[in-house]
N, CA, C and O atoms as a DFTB+ gen file, in Angstrom:
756 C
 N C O
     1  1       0.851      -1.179       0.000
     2  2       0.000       0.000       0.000
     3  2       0.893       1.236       0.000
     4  3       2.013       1.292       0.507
     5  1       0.274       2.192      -0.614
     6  2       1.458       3.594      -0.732
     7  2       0.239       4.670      -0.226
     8  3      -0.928       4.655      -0.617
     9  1       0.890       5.674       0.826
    10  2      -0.403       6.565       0.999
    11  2       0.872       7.646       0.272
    12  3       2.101       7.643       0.340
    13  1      -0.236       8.609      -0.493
    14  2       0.627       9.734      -1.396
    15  2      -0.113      10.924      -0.907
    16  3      -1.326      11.134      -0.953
    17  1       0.792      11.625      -0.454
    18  2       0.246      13.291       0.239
    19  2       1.392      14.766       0.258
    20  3       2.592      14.663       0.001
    21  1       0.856      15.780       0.534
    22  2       2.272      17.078       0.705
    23  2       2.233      16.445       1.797
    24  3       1.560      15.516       2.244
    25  1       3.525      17.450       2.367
    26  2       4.193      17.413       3.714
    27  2       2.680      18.018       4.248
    28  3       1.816      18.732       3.737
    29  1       2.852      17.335       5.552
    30  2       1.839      18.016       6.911
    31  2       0.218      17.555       6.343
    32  3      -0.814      18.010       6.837
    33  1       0.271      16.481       5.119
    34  2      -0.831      16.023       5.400
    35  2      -1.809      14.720       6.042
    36  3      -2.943      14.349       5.741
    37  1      -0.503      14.060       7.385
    38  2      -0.618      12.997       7.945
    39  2      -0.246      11.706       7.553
    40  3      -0.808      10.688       7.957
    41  1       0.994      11.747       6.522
    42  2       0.759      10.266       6.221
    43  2       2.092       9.902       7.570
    44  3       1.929       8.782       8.055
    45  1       2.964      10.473       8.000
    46  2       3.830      10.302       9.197
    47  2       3.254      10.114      10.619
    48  3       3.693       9.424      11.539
    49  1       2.138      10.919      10.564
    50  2       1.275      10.327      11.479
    51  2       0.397       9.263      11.910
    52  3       0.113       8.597      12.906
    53  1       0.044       9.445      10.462
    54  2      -0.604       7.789      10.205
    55  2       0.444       6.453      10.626
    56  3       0.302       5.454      11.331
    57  1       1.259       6.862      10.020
    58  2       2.619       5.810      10.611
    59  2       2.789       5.219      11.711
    60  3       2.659       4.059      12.102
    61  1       3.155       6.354      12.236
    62  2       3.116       6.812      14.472
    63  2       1.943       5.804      14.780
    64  3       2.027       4.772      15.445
    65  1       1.158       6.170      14.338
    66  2       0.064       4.828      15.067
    67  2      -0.274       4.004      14.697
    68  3      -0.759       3.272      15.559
    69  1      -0.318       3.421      13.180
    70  2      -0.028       1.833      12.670
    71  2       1.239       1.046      13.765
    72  3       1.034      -0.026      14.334
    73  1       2.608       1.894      13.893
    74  2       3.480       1.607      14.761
    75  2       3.211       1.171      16.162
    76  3       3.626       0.177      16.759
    77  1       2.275       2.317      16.630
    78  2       2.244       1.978      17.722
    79  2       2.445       3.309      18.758
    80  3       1.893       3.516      19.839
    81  1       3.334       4.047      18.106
    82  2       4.522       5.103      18.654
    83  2       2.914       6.540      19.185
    84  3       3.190       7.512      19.888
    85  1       1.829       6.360      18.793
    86  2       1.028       7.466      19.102
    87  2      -0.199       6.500      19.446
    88  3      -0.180       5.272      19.527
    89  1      -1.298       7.402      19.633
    90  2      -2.879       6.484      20.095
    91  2      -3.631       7.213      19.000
    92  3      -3.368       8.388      18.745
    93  1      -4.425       6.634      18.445
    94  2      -5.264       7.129      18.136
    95  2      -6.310       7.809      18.258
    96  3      -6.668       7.352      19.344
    97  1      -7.446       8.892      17.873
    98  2      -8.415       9.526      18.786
    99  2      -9.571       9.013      18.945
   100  3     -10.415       9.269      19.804
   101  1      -9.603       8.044      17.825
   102  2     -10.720       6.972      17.964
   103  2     -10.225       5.561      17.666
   104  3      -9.149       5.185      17.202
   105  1     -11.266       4.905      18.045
   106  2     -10.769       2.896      17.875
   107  2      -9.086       2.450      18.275
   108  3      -8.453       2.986      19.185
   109  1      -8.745       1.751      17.700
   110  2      -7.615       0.984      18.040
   111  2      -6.912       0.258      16.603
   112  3      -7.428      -0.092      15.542
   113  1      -5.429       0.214      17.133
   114  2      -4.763      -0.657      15.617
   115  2      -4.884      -1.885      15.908
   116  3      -4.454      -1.930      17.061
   117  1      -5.346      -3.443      15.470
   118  2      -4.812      -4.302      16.214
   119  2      -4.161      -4.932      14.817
   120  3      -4.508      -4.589      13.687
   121  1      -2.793      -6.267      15.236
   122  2      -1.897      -6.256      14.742
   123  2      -2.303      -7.736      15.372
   124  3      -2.310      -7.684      16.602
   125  1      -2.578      -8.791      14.945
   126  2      -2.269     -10.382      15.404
   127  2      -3.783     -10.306      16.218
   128  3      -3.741     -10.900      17.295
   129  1      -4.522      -9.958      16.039
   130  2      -5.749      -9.416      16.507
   131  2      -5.813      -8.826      18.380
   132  3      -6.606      -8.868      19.321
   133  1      -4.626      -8.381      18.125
   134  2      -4.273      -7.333      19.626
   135  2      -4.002      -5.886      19.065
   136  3      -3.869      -5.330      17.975
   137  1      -3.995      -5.634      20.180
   138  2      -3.747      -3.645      20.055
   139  2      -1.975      -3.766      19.697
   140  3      -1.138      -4.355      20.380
   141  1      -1.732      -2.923      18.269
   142  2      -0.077      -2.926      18.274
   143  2       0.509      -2.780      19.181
   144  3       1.316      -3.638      19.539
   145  1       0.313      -1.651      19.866
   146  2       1.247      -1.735      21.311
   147  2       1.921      -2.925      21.974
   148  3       3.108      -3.151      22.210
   149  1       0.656      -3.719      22.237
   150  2       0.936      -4.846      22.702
   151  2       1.603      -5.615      22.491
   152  3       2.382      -6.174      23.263
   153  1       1.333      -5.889      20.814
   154  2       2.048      -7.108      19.918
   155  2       3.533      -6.523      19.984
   156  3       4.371      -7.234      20.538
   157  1       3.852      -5.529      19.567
   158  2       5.201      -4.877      19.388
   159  2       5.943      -4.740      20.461
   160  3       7.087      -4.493      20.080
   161  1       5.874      -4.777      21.826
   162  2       6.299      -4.886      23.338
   163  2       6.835      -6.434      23.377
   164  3       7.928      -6.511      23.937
   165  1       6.306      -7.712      22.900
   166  2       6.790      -8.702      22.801
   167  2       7.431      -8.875      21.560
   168  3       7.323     -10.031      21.151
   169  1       7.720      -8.527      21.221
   170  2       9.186      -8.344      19.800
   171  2       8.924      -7.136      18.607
   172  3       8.038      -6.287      18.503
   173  1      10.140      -7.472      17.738
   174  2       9.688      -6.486      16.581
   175  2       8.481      -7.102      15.691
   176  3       8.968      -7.643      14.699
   177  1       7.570      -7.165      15.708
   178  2       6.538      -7.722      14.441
   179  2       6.567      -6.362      13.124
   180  3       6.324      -6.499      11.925
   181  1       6.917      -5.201      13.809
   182  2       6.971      -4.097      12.633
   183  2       7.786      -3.475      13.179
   184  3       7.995      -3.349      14.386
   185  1       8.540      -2.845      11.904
   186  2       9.608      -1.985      11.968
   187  2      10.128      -0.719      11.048
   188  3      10.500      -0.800       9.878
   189  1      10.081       0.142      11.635
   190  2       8.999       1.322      10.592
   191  2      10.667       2.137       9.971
   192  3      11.666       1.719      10.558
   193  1      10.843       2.927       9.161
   194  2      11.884       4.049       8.308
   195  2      10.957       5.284       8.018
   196  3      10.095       5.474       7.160
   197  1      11.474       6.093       9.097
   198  2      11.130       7.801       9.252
   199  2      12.095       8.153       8.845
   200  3      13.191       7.704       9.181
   201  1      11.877       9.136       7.936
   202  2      12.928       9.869       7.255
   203  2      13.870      11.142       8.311
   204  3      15.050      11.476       8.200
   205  1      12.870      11.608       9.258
   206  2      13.398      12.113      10.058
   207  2      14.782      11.187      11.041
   208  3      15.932      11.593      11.207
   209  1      14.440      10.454      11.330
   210  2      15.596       9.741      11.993
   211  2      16.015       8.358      11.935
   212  3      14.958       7.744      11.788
   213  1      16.866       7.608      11.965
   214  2      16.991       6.122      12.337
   215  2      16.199       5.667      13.027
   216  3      15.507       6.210      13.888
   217  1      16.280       3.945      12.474
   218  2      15.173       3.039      13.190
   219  2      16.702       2.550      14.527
   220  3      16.508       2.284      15.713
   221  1      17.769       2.567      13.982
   222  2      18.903       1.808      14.486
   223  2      19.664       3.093      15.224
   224  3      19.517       4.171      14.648
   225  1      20.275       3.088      16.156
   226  2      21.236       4.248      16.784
   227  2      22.683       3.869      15.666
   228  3      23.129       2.725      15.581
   229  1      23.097       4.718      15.104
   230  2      23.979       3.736      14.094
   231  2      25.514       3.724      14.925
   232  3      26.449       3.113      14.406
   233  1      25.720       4.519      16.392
   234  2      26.833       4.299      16.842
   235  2      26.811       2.761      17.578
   236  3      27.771       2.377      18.245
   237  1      25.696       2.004      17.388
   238  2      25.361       0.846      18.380
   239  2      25.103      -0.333      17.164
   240  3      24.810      -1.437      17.622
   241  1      25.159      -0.257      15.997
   242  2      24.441      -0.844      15.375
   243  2      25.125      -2.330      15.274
   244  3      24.436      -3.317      15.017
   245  1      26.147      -2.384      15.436
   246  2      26.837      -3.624      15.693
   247  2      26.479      -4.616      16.922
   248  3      26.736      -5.807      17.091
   249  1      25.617      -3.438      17.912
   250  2      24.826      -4.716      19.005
   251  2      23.686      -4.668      18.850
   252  3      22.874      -5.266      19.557
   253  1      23.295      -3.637      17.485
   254  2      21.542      -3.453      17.698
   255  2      20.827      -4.531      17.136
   256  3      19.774      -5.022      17.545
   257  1      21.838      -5.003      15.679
   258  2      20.916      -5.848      14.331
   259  2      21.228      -7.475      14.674
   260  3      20.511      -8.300      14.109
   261  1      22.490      -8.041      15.765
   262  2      22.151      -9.047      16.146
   263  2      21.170      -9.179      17.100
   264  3      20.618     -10.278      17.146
   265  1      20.843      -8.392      17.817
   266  2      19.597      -9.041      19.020
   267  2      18.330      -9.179      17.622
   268  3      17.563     -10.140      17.549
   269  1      18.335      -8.187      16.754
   270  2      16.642      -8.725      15.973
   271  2      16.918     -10.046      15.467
   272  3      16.095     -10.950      15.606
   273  1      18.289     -10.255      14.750
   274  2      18.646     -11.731      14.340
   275  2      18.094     -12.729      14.996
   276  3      17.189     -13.519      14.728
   277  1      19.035     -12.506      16.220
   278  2      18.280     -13.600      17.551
   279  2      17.092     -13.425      17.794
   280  3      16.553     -14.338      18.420
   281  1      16.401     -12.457      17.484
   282  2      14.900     -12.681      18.038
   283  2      13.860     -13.320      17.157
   284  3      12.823     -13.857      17.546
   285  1      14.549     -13.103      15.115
   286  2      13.503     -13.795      14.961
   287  2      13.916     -15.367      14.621
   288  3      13.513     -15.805      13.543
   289  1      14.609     -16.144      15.384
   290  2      14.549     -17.462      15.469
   291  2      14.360     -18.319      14.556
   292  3      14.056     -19.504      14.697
   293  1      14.576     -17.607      13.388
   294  2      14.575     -18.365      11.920
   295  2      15.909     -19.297      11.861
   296  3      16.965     -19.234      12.490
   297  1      15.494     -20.081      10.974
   298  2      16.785     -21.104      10.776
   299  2      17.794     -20.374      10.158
   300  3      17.622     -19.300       9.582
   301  1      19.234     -21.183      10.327
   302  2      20.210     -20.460       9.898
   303  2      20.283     -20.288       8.619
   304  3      20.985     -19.365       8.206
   305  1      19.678     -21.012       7.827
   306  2      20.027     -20.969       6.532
   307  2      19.017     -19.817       5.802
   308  3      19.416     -19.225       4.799
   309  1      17.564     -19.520       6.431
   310  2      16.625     -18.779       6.095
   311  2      17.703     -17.210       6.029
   312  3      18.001     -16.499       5.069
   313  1      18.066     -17.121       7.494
   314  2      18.727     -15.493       7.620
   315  2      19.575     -15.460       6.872
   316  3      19.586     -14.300       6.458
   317  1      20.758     -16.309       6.142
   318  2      21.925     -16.631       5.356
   319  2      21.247     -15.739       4.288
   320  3      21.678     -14.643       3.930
   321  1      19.941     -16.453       3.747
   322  2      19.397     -16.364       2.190
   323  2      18.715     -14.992       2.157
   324  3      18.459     -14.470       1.072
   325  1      18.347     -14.261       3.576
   326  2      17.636     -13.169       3.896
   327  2      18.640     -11.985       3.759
   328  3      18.389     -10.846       3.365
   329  1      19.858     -12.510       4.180
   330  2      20.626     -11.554       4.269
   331  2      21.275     -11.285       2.696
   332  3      21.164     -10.206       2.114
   333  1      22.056     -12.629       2.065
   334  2      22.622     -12.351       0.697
   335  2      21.684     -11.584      -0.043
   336  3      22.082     -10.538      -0.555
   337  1      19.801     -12.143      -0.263
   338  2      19.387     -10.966      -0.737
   339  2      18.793      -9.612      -0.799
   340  3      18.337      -8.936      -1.722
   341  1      18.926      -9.446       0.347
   342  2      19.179      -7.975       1.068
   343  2      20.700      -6.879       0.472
   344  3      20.663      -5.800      -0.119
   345  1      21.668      -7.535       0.834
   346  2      22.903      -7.000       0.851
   347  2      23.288      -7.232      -0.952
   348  3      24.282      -6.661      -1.399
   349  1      22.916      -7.601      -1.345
   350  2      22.261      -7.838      -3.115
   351  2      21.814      -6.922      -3.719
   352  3      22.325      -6.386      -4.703
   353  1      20.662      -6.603      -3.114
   354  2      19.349      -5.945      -3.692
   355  2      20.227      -4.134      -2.924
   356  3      20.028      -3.135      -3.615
   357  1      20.797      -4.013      -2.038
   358  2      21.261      -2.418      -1.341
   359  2      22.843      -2.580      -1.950
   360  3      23.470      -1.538      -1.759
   361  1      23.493      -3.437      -2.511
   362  2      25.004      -3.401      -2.500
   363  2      25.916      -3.290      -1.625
   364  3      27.097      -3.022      -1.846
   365  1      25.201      -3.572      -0.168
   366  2      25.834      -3.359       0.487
   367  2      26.992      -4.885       1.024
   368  3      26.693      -6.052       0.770
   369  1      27.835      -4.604       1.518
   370  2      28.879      -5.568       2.089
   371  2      27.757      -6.330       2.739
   372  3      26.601      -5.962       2.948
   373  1      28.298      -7.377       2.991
   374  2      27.554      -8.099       4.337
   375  2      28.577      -7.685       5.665
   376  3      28.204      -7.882       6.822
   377  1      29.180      -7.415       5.517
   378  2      29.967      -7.376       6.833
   379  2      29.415      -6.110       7.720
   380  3      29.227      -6.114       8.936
   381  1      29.145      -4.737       6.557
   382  2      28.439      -3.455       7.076
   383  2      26.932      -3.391       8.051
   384  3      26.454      -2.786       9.011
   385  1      26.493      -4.779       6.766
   386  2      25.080      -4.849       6.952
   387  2      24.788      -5.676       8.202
   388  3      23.682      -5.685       8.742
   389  1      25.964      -6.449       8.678
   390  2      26.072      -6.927      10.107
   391  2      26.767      -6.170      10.571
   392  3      27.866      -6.718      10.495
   393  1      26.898      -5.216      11.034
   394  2      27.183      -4.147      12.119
   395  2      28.787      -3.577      11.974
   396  3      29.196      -2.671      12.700
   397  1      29.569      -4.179      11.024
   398  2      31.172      -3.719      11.081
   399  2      31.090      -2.041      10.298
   400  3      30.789      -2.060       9.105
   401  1      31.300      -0.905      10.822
   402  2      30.842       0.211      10.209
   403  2      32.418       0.787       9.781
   404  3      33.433       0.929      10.462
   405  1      32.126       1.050       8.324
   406  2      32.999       1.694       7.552
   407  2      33.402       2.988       8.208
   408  3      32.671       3.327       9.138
   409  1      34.266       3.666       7.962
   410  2      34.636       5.117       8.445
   411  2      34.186       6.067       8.024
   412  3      34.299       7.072       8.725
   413  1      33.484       6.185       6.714
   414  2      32.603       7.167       6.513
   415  2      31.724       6.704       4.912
   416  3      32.001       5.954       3.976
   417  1      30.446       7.709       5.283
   418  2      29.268       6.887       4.571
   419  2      28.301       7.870       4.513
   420  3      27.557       8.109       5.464
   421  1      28.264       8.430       3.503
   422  2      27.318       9.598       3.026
   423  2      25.647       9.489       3.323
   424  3      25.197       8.362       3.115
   425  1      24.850      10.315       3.695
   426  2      24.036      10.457       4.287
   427  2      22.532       9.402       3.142
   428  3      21.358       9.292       3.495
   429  1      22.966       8.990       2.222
   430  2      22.173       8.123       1.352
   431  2      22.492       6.944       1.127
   432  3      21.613       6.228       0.648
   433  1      24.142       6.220       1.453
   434  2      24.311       5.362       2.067
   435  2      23.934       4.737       3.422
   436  3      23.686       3.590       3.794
   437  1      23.985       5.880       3.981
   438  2      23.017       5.875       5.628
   439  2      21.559       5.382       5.411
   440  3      21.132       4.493       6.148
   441  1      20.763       5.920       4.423
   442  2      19.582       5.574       4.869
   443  2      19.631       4.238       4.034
   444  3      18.681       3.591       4.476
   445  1      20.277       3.457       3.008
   446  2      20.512       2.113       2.352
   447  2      20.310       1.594       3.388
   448  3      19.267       1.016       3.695
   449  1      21.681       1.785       4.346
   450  2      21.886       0.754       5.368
   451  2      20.462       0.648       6.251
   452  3      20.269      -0.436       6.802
   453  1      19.698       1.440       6.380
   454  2      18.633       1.423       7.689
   455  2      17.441       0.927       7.009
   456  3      16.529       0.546       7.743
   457  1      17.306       0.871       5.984
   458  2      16.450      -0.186       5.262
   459  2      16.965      -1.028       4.979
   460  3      16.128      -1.906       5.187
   461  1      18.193      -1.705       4.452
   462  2      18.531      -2.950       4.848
   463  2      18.046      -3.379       5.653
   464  3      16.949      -3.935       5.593
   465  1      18.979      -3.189       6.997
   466  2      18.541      -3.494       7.915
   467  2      17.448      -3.554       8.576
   468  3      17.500      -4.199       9.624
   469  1      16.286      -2.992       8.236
   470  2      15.019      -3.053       8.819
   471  2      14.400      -4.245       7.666
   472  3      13.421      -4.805       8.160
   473  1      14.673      -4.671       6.512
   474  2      13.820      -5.473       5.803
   475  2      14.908      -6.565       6.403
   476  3      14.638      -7.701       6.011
   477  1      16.004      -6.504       7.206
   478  2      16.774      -7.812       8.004
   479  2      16.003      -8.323       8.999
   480  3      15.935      -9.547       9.109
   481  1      15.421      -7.629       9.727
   482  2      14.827      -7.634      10.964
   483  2      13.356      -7.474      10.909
   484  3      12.841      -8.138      11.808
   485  1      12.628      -6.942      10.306
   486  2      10.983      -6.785       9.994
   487  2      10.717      -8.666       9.689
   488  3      11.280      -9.555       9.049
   489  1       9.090      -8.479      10.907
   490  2       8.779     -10.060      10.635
   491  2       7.307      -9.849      10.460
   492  3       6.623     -10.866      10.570
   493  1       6.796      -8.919      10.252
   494  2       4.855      -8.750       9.153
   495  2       5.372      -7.960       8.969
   496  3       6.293      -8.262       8.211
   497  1       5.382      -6.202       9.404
   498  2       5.013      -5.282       8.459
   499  2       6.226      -4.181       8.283
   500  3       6.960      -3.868       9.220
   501  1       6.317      -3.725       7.168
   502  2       7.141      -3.032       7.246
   503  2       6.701      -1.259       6.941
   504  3       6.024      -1.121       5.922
   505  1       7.020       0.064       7.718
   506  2       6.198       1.104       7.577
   507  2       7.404       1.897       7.255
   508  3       8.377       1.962       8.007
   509  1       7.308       2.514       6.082
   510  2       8.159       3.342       5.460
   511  2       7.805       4.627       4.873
   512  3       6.956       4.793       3.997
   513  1       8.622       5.645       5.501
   514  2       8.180       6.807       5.455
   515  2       9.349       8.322       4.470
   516  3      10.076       9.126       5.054
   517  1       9.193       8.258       3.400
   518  2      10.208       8.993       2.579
   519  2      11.568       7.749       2.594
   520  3      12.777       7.981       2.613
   521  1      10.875       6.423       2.577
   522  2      12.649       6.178       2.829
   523  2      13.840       6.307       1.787
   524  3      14.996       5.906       1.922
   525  1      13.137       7.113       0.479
   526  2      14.540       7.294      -0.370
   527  2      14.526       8.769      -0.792
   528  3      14.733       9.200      -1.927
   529  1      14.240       9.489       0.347
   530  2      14.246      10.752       0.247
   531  2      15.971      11.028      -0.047
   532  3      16.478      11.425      -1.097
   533  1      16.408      10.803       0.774
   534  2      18.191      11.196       1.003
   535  2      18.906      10.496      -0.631
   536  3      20.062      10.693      -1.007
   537  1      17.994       9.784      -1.280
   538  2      18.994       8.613      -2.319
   539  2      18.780       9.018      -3.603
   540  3      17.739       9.001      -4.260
   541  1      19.691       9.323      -3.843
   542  2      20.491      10.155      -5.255
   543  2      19.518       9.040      -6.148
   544  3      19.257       7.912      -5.730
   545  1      19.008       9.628      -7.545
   546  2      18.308       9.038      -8.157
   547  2      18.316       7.744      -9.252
   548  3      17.327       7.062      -9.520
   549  1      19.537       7.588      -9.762
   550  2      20.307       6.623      -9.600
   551  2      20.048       5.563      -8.980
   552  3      19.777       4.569      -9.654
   553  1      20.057       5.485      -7.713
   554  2      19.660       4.364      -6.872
   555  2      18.604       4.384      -6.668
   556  3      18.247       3.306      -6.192
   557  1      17.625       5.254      -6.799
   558  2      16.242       5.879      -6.016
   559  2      15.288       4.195      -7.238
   560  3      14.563       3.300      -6.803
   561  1      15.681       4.395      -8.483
   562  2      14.796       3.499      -9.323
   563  2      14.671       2.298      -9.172
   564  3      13.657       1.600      -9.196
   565  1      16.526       1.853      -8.889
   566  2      16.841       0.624      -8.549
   567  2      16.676       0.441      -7.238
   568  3      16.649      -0.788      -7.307
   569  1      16.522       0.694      -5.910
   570  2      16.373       0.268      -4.880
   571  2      14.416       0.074      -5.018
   572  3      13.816      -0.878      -4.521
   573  1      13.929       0.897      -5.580
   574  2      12.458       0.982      -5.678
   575  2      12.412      -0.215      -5.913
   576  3      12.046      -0.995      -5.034
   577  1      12.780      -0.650      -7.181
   578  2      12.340      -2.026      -8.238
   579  2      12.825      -2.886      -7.634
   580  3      12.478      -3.944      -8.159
   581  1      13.625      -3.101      -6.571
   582  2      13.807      -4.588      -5.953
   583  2      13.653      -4.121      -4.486
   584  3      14.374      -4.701      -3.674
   585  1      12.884      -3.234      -4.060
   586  2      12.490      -3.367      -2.752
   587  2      11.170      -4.046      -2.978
   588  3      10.886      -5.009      -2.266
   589  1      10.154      -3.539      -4.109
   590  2       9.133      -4.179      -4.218
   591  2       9.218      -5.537      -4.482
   592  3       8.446      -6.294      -3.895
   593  1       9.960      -5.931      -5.201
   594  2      10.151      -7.529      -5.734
   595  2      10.608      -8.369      -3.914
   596  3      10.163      -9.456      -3.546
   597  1      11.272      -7.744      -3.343
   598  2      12.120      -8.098      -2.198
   599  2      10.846      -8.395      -1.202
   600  3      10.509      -9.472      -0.712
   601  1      10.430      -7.494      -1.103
   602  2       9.148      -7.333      -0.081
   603  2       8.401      -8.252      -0.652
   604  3       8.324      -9.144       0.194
   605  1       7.898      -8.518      -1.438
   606  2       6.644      -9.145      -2.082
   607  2       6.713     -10.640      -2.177
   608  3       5.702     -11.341      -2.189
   609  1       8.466     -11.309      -2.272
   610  2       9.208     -12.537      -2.074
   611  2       9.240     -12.947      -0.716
   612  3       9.178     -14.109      -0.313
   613  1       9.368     -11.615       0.158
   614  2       9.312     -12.147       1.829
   615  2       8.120     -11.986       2.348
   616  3       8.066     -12.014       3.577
   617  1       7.097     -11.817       1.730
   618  2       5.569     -11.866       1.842
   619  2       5.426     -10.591       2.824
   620  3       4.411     -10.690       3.514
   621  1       5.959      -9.760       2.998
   622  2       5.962      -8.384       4.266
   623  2       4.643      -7.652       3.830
   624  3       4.521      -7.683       2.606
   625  1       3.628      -7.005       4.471
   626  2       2.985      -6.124       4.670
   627  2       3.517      -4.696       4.653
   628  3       4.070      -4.287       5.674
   629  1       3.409      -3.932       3.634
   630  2       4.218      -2.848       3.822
   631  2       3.477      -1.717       2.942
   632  3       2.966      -1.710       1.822
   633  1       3.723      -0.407       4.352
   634  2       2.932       0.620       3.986
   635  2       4.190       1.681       3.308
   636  3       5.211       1.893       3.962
   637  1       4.012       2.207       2.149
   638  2       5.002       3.552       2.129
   639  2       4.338       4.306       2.045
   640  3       3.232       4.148       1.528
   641  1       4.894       5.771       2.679
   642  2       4.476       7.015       2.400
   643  2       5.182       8.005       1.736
   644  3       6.360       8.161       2.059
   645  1       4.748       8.639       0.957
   646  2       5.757       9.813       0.218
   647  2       4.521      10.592      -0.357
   648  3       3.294      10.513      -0.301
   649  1       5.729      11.594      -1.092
   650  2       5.105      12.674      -1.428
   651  2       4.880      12.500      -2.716
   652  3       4.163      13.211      -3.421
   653  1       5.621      11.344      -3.115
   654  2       6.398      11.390      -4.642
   655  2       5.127      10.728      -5.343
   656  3       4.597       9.924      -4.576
   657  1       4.504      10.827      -6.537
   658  2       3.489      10.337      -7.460
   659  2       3.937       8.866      -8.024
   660  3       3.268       7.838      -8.125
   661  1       5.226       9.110      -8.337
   662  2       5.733       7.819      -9.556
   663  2       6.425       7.058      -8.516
   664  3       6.752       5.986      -9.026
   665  1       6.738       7.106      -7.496
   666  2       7.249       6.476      -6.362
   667  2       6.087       5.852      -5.906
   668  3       6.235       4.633      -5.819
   669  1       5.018       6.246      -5.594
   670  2       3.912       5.846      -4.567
   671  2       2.891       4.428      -5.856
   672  3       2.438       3.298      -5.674
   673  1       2.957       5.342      -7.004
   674  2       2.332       4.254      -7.876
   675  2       3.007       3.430      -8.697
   676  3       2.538       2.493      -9.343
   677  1       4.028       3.772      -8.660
   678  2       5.190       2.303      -9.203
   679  2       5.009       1.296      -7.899
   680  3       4.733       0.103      -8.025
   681  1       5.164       1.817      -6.904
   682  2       5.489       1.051      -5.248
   683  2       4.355      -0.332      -5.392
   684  3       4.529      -1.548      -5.308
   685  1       3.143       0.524      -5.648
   686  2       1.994      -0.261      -4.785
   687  2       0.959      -0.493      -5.586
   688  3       0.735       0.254      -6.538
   689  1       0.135      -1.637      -5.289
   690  2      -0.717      -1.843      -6.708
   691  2      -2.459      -1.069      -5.365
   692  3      -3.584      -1.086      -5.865
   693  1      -2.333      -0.694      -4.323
   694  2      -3.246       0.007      -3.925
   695  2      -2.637       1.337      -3.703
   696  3      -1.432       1.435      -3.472
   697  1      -3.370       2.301      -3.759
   698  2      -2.660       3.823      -3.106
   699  2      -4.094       4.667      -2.902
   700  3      -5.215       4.708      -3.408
   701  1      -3.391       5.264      -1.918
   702  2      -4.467       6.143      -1.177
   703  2      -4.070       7.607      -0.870
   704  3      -3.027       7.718      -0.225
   705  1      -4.582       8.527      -1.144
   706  2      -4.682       9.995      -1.290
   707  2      -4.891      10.686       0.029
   708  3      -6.061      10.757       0.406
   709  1      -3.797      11.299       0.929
   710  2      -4.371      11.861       1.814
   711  2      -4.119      13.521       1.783
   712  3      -3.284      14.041       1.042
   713  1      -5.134      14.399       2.877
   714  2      -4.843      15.212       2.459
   715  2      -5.601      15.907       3.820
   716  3      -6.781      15.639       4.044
   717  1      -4.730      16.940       4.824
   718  2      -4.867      17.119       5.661
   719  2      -5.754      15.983       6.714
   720  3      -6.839      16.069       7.288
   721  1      -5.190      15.405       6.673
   722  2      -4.941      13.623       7.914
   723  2      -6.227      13.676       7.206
   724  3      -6.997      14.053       8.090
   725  1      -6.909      13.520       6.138
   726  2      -8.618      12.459       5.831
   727  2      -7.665      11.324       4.203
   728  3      -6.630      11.581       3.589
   729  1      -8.397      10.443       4.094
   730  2      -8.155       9.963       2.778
   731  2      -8.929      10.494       2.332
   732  3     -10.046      10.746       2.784
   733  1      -8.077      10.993       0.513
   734  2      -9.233      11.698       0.119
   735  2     -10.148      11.103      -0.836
   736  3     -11.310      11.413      -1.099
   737  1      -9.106       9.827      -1.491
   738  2      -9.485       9.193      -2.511
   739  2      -8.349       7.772      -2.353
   740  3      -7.433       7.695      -1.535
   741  1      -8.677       6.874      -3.244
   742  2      -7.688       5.513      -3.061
   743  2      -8.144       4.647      -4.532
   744  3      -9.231       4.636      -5.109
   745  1      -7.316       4.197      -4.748
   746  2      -7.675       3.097      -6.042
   747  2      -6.793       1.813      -5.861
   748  3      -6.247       1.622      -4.774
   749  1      -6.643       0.939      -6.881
   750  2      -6.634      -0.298      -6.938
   751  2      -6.221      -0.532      -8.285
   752  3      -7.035      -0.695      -9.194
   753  1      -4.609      -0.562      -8.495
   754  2      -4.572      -0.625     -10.012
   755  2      -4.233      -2.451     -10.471
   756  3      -4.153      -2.785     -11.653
């Protein structure tokens, strides 16, 4: 699903509480047929990319992305095959993408790595918010075209938000129109 809106017309907010991270003013999210909160307090089940900041502290990230490893208890060979096509699909090293951090790494390499790593660690949904705002365009097409293929192979639930038109409807075969926090419209291509 892609929600497509300007800035300040809620699709970051919308986020915040699919996540978990806000309440809503009416009803409830539930996620495994519980309130997200809940579900997400007993592990990562979602793991969201705000453009405003990291999902990962990246001075820690070398103890951050093995605990999700260990948590989701997949066989070794599953994370092996999760990881080669991850670190495939971003170009990134595997060694980076397991926590060994290069000495310096431009602010669109930065956000590669934090979607990597969150489609390493995401186990239903994944909530993505501008995540190729920072990424030179170049990569912006190619990370698009095999994040969708990537996502869609690991069966993930995944919401993006942007501002972008050809981003939001290349992304998603549903998209939804928001526009000062209401949907305004949505289709189904």
């Amino acid at each position: 699903i892609s929600l497509l809106g300007p800035s300040q017309s809620g699709k970051t907010l919308f986020l915040r509480i699919l996540a978990g991270f806000e309440k809503p003013d009416e009803g409830e999210v539930l996620l495994e047929g519980k309130p997200v909160a809940e579900v997400t307090a007993r592990g990562p089940r979602t793991v969201s990319i705000f453009q405003d900041y990291p999902p990962y502290q990246r001075e820690k990230t070398g103890k951050k992305l093995p605990y999700f490893i260990m948590f989701q208890r997949w066989r070794r060979q599953v994370m092996e095959e999760r990881i080669d096509v991850i670190s495939n699909l971003m170009e990134i090293d595997k060694n980076v993408l397991l926590g060994v951090r290069p000495h310096t790494r431009s602010r669109g390499e930065e956000q590669r790595l934090d979607l990597a790593r969150c489609l390493l660690a995401v186990k239903k949904v994944i909530l993505l918010d501008n995540p190729l705002i920072n990424i030179d365009v170049i990569w912006k097409r190619k990370i698009l075209d095999g994040l969708k293929v990537t996502l869609e192979n690991l069966s993930l639930t995944t919401i993006y938000a942007t501002h972008n038109k050809e981003e939001a409807y290349s992304f998603a075969k549903k998209v939804f129109v928001l526009e000062k926090g209401k949907i305004i419209s949505g289709f189904t291509r």
